[in-house]
C-alpha positions in Angstrom: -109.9 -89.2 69.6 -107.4 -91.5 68.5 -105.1 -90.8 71.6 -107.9 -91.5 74.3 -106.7 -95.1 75.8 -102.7 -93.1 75.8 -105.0 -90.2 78.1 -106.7 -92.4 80.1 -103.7 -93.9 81.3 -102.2 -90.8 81.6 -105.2 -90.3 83.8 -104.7 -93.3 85.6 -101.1 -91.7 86.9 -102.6 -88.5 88.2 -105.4 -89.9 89.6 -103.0 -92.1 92.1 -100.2 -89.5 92.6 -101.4 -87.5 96.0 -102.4 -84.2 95.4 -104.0 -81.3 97.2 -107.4 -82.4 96.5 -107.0 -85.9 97.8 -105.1 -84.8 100.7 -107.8 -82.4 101.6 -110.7 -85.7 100.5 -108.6 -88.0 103.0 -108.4 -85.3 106.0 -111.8 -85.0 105.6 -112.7 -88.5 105.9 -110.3 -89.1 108.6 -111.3 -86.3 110.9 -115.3 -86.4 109.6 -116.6 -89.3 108.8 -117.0 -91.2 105.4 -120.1 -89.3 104.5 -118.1 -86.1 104.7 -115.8 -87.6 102.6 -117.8 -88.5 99.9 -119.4 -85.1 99.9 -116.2 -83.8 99.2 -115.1 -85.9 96.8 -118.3 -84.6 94.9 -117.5 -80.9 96.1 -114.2 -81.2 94.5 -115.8 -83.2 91.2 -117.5 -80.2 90.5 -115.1 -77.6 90.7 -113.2 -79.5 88.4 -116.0 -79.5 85.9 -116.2 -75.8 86.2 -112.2 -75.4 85.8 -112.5 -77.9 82.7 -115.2 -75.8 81.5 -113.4 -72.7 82.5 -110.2 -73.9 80.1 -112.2 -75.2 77.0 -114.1 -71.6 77.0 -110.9 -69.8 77.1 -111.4 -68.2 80.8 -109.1 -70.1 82.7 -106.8 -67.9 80.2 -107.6 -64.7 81.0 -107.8 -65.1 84.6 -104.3 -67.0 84.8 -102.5 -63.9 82.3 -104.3 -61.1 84.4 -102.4 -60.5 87.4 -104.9 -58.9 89.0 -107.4 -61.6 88.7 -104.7 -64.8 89.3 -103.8 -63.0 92.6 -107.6 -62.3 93.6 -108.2 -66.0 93.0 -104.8 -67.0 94.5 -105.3 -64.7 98.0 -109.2 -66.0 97.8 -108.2 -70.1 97.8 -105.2 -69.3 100.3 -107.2 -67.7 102.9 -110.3 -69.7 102.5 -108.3 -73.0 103.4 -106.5 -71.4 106.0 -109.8 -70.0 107.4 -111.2 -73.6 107.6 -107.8 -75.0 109.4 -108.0 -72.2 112.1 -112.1 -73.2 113.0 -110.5 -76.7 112.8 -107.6 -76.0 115.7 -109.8 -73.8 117.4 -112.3 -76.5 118.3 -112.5 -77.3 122.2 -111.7 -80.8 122.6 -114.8 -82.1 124.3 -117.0 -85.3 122.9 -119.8 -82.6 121.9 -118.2 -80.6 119.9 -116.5 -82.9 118.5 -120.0 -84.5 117.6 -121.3 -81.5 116.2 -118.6 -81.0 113.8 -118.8 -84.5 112.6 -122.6 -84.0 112.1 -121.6 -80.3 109.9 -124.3 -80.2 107.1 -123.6 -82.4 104.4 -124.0 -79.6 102.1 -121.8 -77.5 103.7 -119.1 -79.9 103.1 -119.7 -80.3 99.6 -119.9 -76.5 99.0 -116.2 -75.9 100.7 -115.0 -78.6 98.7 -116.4 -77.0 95.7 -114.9 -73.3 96.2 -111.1 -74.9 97.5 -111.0 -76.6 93.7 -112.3 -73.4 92.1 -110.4 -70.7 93.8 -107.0 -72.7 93.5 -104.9 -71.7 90.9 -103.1 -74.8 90.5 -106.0 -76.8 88.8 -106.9 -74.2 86.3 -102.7 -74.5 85.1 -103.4 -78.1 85.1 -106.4 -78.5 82.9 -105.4 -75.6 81.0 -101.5 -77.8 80.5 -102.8 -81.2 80.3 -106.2 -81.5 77.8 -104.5 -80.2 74.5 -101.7 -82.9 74.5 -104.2 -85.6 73.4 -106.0 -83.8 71.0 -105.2 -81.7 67.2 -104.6 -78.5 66.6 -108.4 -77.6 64.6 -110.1 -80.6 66.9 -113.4 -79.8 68.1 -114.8 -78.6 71.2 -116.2 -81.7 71.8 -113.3 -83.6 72.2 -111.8 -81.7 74.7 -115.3 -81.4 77.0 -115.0 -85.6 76.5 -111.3 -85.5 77.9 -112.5 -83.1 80.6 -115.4 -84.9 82.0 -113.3 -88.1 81.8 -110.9 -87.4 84.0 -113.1 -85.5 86.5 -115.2 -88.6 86.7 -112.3 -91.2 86.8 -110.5 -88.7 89.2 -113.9 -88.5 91.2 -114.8 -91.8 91.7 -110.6 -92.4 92.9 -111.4 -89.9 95.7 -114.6 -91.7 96.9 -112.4 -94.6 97.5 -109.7 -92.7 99.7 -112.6 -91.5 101.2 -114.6 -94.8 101.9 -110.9 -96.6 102.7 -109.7 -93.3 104.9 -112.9 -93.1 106.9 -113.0 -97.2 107.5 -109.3 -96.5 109.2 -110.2 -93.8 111.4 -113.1 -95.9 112.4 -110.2 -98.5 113.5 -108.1 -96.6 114.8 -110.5 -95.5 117.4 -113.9 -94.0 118.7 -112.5 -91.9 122.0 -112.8 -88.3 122.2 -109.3 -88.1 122.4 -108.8 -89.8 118.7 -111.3 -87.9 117.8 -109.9 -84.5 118.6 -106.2 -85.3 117.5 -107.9 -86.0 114.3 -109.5 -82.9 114.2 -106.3 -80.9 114.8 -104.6 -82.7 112.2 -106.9 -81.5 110.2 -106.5 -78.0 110.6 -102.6 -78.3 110.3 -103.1 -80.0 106.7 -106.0 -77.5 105.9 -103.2 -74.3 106.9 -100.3 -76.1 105.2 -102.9 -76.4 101.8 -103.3 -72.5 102.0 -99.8 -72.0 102.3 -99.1 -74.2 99.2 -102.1 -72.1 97.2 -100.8 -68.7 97.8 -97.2 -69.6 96.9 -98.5 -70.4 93.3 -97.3 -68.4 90.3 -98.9 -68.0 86.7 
């Protein structure tokens, strides 16, 4: 592991550089609360465990060179984020429901965040592009599952702060319905433009 400070900071980079995930983290937080935003943050966290996982075992591997699997995942991711940004814009504007999406089970939240990591493409190419370049050729398993569970928690714990700093502005910006619903249909505009992004991605 003789290159591990030279990955952190390689690390470091990505973590900062905005991305789908901490686009979708700060929507979250924006439109629903910092709890929501925190949940997922964790949401994505683990998908990104189960991609690193996915690459280390070789999977990632045969799912990305199988075009029938790549496009099942691909058409899965797309349509899922698109599905959540048309409930988004379909929302009535009205103090209530507005309320009842911001009090959408905690659980809930974290589970969406967990399938848009897993079903996008994009992350498995990632981990799949980015892991070997700090270790050998014959280096253990080990090293790799340490470099994966690094960045996922360094990369977590960067989203919890969007999420704690992006919630604290909404919560500036405004408590009126109004604010509260523009929010909301932000939201589903960034959630569509996500899926779009997804289901353009090639292998």
């Amino acid at each position: 592991m003789e290159n591990y400070w030279i990955f952190l900071k390689a690390s470091f980079l990505l973590w900062i550089t905005p991305g789908q995930d901490t686009i979708y983290i700060i929507t979250r937080s924006i439109s629903q609360g910092r709890a929501a935003g925190f949940a997922s943050a964790l949401g994505i966290g683990t998908g990104s465990i189960v991609h690193a996982a996915f690459s280390i075992a070789g999977v990632s591997v045969i799912i990305l060179t199988s075009p029938v699997m790549f496009l099942l995942v691909k058409m899965l991711g797309g349509v899922y984020l698109i599905y959540l940004g048309l409930s988004a814009l379909r929302s009535k504007v009205k103090t209530k429901n507005l309320e009842t999406l911001r009090s959408e089970p905690l659980s809930r939240i974290y589970s969406q965040g967990v399938l848009t990591n897993i079903l996008n493409p994009k992350v498995a190419l990632f981990f799949i592009a980015f892991l070997p370049q700090f270790v050998g050729e014959d280096a253990p398993v080990a090293d790799l599952f340490i470099l994966g569970l690094s960045f996922v928690i360094g990369g977590t714990m960067w989203c919890l702060v969007l999420a704690y700093f992006a919630s604290t502005v909404a919560k500036m910006l405004g408590q009126s319905s109004r604010i509260k619903a523009w929010f909301n249909k932000l939201s589903g505009v960034v959630y569509i433009t996500l899926g779009l992004n997804v289901l353009r991605v090639k292998a």
